[in-house]
Biopython code that builds the backbone (N, CA, C, O; Angstrom):
import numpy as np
from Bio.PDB.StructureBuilder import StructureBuilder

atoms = [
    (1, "UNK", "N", (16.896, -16.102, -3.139)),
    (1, "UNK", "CA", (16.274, -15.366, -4.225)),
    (1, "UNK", "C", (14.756, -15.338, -4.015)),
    (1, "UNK", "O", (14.007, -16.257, -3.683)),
    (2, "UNK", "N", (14.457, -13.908, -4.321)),
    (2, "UNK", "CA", (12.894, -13.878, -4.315)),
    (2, "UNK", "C", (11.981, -14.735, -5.444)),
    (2, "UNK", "O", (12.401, -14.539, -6.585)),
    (3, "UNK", "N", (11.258, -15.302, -5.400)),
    (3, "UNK", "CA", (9.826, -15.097, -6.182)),
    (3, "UNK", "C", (9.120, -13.978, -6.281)),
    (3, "UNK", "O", (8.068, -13.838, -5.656)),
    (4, "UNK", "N", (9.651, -12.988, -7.131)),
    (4, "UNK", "CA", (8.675, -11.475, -7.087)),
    (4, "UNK", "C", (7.464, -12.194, -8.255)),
    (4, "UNK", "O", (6.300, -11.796, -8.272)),
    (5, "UNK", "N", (7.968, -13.271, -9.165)),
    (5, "UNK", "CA", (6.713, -13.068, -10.545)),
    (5, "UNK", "C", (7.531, -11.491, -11.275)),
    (5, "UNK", "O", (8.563, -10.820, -11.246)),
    (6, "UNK", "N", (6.160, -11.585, -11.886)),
    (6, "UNK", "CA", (6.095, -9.984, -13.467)),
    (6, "UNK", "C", (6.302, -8.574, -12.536)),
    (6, "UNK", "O", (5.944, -8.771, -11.375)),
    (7, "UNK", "N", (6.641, -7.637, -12.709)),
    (7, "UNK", "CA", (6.736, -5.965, -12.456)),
    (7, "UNK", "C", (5.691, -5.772, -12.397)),
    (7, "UNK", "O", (5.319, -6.224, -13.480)),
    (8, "UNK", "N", (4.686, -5.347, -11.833)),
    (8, "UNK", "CA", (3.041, -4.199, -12.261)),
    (8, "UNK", "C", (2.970, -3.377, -11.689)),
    (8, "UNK", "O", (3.596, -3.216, -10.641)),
    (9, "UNK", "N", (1.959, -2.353, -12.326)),
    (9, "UNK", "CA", (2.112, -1.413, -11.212)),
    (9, "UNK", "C", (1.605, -0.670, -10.232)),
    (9, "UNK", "O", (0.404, -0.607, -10.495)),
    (10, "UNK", "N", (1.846, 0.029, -9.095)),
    (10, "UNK", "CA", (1.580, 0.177, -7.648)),
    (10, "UNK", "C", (0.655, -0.073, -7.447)),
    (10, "UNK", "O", (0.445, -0.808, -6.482)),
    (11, "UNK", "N", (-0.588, 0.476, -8.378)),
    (11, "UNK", "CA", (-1.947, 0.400, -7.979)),
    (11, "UNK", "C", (-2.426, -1.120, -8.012)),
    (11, "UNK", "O", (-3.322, -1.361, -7.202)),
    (12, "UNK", "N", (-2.051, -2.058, -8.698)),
    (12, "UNK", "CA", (-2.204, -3.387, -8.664)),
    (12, "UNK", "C", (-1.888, -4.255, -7.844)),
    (12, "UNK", "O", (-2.319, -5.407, -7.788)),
    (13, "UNK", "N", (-0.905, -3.603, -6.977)),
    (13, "UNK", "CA", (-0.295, -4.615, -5.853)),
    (13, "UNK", "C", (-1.509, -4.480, -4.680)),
    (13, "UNK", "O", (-1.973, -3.436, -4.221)),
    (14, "UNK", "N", (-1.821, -5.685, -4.390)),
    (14, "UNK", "CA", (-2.866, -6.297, -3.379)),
    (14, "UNK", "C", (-2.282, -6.248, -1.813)),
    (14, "UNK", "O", (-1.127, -6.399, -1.414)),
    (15, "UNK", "N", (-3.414, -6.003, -1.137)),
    (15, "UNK", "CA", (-3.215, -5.956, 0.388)),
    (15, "UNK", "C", (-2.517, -7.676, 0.796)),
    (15, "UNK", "O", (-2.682, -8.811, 0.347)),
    (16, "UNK", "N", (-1.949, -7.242, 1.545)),
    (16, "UNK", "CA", (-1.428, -9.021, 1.866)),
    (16, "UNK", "C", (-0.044, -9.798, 1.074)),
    (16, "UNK", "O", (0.362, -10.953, 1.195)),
    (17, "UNK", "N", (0.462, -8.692, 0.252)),
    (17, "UNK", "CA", (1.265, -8.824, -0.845)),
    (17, "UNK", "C", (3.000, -8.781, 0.606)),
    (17, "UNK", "O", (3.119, -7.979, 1.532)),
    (18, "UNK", "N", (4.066, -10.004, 0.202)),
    (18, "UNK", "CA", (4.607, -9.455, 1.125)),
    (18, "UNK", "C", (6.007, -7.869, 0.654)),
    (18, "UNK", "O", (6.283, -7.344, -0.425)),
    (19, "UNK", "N", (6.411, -7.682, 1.760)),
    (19, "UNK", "CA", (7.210, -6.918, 1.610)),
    (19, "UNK", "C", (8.936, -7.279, 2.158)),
    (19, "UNK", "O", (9.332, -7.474, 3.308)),
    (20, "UNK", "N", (9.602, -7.275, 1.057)),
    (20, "UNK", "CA", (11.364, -7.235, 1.640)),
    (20, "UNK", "C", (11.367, -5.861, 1.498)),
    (20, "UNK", "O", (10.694, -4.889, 1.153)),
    (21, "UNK", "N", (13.088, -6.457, 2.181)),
    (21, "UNK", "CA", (14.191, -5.194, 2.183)),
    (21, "UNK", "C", (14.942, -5.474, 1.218)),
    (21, "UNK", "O", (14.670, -6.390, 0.441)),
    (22, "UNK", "N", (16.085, -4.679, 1.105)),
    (22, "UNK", "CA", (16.949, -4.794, 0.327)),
    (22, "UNK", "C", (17.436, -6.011, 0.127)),
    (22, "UNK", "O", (17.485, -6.759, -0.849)),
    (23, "UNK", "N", (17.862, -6.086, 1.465)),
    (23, "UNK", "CA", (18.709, -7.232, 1.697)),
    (23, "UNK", "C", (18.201, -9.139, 1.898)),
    (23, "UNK", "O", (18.852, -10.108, 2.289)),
    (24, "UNK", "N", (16.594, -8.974, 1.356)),
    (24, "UNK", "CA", (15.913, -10.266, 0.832)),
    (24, "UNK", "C", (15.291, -10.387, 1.725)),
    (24, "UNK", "O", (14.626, -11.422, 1.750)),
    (25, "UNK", "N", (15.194, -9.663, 2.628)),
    (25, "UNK", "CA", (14.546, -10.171, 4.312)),
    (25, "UNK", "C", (13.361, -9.702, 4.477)),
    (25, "UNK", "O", (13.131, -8.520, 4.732)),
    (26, "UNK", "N", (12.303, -10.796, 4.315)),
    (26, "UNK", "CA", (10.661, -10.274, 4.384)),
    (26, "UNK", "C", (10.235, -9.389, 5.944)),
    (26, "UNK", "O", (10.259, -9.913, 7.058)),
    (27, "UNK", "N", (9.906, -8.128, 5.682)),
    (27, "UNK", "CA", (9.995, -6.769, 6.645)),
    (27, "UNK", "C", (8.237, -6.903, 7.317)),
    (27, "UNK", "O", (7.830, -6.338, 8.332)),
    (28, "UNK", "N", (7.330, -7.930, 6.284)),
    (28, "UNK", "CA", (5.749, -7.536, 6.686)),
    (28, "UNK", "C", (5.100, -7.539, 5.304)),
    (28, "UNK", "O", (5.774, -8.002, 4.385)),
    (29, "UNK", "N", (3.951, -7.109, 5.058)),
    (29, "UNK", "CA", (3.136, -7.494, 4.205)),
    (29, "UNK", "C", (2.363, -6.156, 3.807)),
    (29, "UNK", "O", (2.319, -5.363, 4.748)),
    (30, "UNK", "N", (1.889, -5.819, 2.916)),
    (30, "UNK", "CA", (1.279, -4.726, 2.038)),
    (30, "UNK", "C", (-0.139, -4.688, 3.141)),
    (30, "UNK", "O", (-0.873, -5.628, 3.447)),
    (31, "UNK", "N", (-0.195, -3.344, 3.554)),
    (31, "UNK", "CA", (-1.541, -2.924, 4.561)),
    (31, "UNK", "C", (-2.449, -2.214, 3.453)),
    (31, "UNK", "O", (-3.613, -2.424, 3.114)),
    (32, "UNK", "N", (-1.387, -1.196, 2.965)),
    (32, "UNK", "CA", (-2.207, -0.315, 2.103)),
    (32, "UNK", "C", (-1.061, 0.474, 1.066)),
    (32, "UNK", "O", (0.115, 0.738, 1.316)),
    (33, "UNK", "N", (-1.842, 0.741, -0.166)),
    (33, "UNK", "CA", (-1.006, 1.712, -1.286)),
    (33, "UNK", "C", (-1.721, 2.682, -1.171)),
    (33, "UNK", "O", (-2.950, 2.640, -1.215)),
    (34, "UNK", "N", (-0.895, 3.901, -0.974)),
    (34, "UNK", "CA", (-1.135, 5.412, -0.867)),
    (34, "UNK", "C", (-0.444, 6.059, -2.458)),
    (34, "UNK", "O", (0.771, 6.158, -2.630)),
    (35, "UNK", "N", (-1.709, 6.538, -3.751)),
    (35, "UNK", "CA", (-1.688, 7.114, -4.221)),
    (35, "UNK", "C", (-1.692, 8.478, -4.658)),
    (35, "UNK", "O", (-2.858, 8.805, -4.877)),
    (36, "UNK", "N", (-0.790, 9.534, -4.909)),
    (36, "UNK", "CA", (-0.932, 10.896, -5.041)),
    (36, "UNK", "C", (-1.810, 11.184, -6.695)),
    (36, "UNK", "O", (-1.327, 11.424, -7.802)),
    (37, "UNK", "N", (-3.175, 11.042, -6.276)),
    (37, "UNK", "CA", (-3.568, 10.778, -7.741)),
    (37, "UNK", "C", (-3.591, 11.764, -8.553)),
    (37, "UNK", "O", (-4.020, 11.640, -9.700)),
    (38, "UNK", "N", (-2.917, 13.403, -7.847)),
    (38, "UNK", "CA", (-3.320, 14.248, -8.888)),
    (38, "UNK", "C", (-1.904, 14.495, -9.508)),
    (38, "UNK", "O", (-1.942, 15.269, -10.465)),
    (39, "UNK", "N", (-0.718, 14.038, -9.200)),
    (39, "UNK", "CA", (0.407, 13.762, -9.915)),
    (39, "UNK", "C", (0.926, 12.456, -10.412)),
    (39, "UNK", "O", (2.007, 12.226, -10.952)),
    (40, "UNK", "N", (-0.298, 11.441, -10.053)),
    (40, "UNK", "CA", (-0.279, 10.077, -10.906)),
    (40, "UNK", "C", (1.466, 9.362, -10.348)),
    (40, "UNK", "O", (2.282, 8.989, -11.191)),
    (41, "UNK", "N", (1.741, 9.298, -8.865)),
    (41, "UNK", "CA", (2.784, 9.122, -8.584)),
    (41, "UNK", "C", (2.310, 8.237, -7.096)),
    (41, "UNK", "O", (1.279, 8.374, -6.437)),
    (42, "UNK", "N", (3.521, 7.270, -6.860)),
    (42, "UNK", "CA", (3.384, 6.514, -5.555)),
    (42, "UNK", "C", (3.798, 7.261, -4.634)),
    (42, "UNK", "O", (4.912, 7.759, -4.469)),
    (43, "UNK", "N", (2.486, 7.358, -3.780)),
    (43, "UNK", "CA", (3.019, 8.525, -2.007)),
    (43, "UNK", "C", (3.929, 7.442, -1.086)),
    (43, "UNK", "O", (5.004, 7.743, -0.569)),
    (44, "UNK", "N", (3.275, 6.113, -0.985)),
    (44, "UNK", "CA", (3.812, 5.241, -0.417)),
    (44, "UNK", "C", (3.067, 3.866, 0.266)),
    (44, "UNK", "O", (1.845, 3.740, 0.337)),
    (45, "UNK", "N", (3.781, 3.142, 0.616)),
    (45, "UNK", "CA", (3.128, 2.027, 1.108)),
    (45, "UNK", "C", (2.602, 1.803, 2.523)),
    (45, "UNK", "O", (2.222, 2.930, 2.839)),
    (46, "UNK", "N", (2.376, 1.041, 3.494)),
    (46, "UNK", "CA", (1.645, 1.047, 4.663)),
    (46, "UNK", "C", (2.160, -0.288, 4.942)),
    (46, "UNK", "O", (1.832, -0.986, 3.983)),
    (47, "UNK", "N", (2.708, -0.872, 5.660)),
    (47, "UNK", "CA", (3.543, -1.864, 6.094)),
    (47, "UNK", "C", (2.983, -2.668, 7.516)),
    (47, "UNK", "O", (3.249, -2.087, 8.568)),
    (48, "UNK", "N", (2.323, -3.801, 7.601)),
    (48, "UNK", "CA", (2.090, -4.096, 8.500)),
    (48, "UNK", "C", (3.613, -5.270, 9.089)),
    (48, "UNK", "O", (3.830, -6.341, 8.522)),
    (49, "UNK", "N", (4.341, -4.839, 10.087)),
    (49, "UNK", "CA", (5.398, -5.720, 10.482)),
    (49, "UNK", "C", (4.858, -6.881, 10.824)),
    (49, "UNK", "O", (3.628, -6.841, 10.808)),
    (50, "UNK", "N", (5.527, -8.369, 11.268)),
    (50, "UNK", "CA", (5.321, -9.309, 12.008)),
    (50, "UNK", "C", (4.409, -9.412, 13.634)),
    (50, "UNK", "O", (3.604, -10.247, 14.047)),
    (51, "UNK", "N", (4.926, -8.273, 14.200)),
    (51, "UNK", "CA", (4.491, -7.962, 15.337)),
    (51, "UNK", "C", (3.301, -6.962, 15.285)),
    (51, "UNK", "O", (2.952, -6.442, 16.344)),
    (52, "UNK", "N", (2.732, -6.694, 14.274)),
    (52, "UNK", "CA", (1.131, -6.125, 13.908)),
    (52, "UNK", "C", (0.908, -4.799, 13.826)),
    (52, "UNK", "O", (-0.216, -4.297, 13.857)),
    (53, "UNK", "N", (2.279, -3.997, 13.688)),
    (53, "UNK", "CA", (2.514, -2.287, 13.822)),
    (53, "UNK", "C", (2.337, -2.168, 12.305)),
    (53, "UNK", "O", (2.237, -3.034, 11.436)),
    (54, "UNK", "N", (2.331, -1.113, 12.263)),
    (54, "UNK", "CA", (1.776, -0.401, 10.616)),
    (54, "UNK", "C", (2.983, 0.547, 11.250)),
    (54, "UNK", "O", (3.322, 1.148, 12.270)),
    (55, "UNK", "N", (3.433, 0.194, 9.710)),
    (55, "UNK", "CA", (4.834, 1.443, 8.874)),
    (55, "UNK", "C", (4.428, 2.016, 7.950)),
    (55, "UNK", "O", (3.480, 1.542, 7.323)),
    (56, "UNK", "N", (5.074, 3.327, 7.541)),
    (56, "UNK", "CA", (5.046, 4.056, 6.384)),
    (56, "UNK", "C", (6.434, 3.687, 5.745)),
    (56, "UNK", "O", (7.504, 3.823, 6.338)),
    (57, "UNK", "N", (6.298, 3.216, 4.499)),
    (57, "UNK", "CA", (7.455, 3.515, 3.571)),
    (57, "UNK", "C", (6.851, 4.475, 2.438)),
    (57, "UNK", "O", (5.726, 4.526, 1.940)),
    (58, "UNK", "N", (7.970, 5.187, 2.227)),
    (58, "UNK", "CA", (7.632, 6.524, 1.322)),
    (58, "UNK", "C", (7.853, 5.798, -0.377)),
    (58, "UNK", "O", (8.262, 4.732, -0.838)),
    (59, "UNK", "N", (7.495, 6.652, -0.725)),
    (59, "UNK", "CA", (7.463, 6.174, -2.382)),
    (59, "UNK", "C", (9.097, 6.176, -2.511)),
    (59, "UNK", "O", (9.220, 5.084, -3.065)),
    (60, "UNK", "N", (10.284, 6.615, -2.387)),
    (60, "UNK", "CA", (11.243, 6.742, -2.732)),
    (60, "UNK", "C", (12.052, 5.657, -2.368)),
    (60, "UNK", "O", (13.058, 5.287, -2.974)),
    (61, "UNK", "N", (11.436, 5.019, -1.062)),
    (61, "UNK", "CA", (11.350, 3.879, -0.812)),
    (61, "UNK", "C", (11.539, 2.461, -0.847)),
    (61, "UNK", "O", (12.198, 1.654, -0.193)),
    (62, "UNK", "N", (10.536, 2.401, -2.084)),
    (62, "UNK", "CA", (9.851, 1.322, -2.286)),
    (62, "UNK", "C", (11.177, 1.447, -3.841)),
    (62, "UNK", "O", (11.517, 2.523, -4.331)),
    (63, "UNK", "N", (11.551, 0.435, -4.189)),
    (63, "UNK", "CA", (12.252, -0.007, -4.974)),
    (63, "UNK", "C", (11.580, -0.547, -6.602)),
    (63, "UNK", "O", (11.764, -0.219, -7.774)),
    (64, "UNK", "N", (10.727, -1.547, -5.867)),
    (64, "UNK", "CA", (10.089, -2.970, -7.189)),
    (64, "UNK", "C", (8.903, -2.923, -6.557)),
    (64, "UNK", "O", (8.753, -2.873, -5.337)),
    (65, "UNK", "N", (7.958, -2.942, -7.473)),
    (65, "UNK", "CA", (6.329, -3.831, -7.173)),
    (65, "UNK", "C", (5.850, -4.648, -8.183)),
    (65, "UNK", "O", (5.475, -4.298, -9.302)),
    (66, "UNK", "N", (5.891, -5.834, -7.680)),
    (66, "UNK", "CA", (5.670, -7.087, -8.697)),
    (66, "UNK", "C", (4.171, -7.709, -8.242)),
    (66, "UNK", "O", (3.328, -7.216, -7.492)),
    (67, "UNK", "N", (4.161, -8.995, -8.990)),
    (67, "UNK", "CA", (2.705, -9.671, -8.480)),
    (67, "UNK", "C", (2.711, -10.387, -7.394)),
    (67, "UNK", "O", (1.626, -10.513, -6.825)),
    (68, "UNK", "N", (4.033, -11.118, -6.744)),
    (68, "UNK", "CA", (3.929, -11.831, -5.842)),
    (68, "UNK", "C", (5.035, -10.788, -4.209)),
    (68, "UNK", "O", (4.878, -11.034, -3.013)),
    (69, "UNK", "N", (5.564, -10.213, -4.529)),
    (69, "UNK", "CA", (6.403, -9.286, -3.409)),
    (69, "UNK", "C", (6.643, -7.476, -3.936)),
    (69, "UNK", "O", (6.428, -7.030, -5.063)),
    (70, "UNK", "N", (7.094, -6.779, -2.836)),
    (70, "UNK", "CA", (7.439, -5.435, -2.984)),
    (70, "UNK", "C", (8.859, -5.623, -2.548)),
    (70, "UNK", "O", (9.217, -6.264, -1.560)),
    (71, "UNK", "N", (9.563, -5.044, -3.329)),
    (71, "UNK", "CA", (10.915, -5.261, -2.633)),
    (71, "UNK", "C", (11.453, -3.148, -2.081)),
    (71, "UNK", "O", (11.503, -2.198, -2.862)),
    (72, "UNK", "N", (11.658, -3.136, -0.994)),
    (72, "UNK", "CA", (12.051, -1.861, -0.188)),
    (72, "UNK", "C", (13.602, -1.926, -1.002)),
    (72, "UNK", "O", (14.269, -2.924, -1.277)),
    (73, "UNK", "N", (13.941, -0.242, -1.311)),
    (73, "UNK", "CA", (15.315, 0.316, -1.332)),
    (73, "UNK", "C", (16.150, 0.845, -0.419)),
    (73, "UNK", "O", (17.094, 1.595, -0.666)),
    (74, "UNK", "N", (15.628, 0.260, 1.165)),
    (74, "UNK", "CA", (16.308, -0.237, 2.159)),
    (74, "UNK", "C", (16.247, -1.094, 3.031)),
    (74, "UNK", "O", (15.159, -1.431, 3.496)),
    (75, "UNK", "N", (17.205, -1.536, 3.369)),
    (75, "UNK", "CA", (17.439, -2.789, 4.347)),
    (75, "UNK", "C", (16.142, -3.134, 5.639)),
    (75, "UNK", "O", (15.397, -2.431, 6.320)),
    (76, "UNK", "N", (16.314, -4.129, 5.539)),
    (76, "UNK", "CA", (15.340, -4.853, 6.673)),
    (76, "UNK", "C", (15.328, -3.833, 8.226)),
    (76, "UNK", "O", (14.413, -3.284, 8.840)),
    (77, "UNK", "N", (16.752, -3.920, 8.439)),
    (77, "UNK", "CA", (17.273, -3.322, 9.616)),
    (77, "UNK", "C", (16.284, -1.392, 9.650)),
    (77, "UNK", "O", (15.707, -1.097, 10.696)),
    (78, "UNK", "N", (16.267, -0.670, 8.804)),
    (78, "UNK", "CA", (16.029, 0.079, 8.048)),
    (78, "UNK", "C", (14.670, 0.578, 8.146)),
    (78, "UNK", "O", (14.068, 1.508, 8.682)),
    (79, "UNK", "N", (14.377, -0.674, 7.224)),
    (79, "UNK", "CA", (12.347, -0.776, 7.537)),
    (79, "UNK", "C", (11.796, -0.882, 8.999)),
    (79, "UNK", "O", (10.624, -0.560, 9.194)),
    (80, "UNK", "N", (12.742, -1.406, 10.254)),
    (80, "UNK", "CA", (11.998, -1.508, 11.332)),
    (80, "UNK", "C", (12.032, -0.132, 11.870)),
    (80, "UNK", "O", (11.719, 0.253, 12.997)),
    (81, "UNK", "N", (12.418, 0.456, 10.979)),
    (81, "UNK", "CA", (12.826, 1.962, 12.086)),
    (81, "UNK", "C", (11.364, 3.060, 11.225)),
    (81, "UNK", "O", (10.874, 4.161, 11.472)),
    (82, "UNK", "N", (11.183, 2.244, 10.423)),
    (82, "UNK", "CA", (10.409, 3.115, 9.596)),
    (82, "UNK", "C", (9.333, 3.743, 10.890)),
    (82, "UNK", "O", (9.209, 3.253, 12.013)),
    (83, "UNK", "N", (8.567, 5.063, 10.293)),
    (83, "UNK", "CA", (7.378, 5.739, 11.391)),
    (83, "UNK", "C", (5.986, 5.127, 10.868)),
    (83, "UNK", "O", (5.831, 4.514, 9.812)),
    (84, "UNK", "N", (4.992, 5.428, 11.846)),
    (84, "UNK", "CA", (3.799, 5.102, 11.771)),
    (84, "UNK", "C", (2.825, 5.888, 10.654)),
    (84, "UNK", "O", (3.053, 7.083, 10.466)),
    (85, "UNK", "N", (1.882, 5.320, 10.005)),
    (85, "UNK", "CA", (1.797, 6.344, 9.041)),
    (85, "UNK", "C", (1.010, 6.952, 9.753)),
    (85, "UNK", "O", (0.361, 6.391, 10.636)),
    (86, "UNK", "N", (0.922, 8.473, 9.430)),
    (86, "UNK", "CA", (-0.069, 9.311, 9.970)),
    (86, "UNK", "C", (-1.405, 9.283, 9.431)),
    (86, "UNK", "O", (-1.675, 8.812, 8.327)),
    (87, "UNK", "N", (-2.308, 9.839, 10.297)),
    (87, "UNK", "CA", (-3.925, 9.667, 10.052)),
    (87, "UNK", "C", (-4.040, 10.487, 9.018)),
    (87, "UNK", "O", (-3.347, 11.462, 9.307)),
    (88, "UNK", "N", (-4.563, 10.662, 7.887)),
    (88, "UNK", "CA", (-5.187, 11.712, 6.879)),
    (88, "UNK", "C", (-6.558, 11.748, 7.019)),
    (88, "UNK", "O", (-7.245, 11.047, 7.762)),
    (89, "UNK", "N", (-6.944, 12.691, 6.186)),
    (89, "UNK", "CA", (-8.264, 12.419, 5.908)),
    (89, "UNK", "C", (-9.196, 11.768, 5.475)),
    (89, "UNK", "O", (-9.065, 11.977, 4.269)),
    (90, "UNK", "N", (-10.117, 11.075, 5.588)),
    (90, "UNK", "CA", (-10.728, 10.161, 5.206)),
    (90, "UNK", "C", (-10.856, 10.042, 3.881)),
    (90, "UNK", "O", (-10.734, 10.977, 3.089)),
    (91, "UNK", "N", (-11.121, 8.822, 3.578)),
    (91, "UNK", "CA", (-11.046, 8.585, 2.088)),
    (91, "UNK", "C", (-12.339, 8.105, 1.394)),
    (91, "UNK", "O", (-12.865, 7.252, 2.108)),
    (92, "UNK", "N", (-13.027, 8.328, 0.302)),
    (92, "UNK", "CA", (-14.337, 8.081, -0.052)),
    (92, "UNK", "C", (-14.045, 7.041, -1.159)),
    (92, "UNK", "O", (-13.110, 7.280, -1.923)),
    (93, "UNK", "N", (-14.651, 6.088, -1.285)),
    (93, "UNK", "CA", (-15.175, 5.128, -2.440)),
    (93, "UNK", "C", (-16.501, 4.921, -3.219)),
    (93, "UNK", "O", (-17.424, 5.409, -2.567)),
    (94, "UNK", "N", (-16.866, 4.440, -4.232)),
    (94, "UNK", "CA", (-17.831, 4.165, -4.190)),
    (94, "UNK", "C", (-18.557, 2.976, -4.164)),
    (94, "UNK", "O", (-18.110, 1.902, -4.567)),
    (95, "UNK", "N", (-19.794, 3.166, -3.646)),
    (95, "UNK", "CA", (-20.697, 1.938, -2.587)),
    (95, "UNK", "C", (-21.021, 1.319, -4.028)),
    (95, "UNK", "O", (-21.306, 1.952, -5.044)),
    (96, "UNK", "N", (-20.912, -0.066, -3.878)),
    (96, "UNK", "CA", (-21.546, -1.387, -5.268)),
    (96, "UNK", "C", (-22.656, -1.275, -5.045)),
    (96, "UNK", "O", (-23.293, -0.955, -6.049)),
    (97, "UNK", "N", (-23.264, -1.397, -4.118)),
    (97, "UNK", "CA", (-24.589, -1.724, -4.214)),
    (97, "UNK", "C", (-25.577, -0.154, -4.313)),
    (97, "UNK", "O", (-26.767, 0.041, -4.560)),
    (98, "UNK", "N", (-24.531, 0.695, -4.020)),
    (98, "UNK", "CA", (-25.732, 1.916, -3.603)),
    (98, "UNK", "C", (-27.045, 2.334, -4.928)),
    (98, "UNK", "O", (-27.976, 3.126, -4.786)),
    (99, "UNK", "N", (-26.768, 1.642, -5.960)),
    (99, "UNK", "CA", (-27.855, 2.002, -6.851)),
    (99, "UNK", "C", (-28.201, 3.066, -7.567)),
    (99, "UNK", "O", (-28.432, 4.108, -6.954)),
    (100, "UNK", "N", (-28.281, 3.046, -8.602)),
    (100, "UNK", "CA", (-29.380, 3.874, -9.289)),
    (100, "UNK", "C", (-29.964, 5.529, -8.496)),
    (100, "UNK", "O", (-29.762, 6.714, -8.765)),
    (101, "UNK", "N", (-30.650, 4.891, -7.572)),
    (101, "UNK", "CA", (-31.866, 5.821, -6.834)),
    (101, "UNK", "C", (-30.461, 6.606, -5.911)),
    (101, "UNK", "O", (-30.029, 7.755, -6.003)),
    (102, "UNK", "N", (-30.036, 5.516, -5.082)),
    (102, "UNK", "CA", (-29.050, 6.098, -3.696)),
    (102, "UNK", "C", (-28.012, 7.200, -4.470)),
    (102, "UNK", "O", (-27.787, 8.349, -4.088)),
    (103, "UNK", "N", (-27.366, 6.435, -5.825)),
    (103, "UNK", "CA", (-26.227, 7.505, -6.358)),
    (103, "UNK", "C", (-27.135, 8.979, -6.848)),
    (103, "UNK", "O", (-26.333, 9.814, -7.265)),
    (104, "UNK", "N", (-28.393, 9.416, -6.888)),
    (104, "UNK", "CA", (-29.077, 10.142, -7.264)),
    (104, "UNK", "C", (-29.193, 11.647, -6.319)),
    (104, "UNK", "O", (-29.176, 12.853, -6.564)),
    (105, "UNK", "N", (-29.341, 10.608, -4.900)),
    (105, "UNK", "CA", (-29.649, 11.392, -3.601)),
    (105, "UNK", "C", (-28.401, 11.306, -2.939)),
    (105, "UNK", "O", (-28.313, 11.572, -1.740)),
    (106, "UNK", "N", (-27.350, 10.928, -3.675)),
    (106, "UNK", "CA", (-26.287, 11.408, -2.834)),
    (106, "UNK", "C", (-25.631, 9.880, -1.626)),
    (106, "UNK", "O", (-24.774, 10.069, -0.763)),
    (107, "UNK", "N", (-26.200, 8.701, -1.852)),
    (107, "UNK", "CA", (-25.888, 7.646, -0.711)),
    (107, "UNK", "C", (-25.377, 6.736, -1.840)),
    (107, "UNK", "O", (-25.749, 5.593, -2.106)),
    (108, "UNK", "N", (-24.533, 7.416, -2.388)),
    (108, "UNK", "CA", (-23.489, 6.272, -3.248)),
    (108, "UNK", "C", (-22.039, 6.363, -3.356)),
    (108, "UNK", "O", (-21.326, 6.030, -4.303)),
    (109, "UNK", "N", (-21.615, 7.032, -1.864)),
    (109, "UNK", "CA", (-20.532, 6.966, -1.801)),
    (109, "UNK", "C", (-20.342, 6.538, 0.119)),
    (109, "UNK", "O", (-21.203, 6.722, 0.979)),
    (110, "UNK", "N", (-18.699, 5.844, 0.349)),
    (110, "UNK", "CA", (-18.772, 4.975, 1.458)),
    (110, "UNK", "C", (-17.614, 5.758, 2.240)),
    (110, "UNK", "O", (-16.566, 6.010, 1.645)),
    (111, "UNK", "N", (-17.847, 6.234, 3.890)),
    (111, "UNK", "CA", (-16.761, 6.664, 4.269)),
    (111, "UNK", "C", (-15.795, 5.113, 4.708)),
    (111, "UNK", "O", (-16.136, 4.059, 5.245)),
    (112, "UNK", "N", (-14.462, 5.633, 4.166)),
    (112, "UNK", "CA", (-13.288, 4.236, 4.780)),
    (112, "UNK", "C", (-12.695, 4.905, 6.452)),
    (112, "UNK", "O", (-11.910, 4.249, 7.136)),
]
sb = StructureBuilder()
sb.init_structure("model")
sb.init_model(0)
sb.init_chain("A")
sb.init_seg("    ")
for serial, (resi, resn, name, xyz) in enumerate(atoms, 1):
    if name == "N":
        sb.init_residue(resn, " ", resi, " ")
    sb.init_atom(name, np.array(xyz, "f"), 0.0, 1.0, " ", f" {name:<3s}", serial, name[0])
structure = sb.get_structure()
């Protein structure tokens, strides 16, 4: 039996968070959550395996996201077959420190 902890949701689950399969079998660990933010829906997760490859699991996917695990709505066997996620376009944040002055002129945002 897992230790998942409480339900929360997607956007709360932390990098490093691990990931099962169905079938209880830890698949790798949370790389990254991919949000579709203009339909407020999970695109999917980013899966780093044991052996250091990055997976895509799709939102349909992903089963449970709790505080301590993600549990996949398929099998371990399953998840290794998963694909690599593809490159998108870069993604912008914004810079903590950029300030006052920098967010003014435009240097308050960070390419990832």
């Amino acid at each position: 039996m897992i230790d998942e902890g409480r339900p929360i949701h997607y956007s709360a689950v932390k990098r490093g968070t691990p990931v099962y399969g169905s079938d209880e079998v830890q698949v790798g660990k949370v790389d990254d959550v991919l949000d579709n933010y203009r339909e407020h829906i999970l695109d999917g997760i980013v899966i780093e395996d044991p052996d250091g490859k990055l997976r895509f699991a799709d939102g349909p996917e992903v089963q449970r996201t709790c505080e301590r695990a993600v549990t996949l709505a398929i099998t371990s066997e399953q998840a290794a077959e998963l694909p690599s996620p593809e490159r998108g376009a870069g993604s912008f944040r914004p810079r903590r420190a950029g300030g006052r002055i920098g967010r003014l002129f435009g240097g308050g945002w960070k390419r990832e």
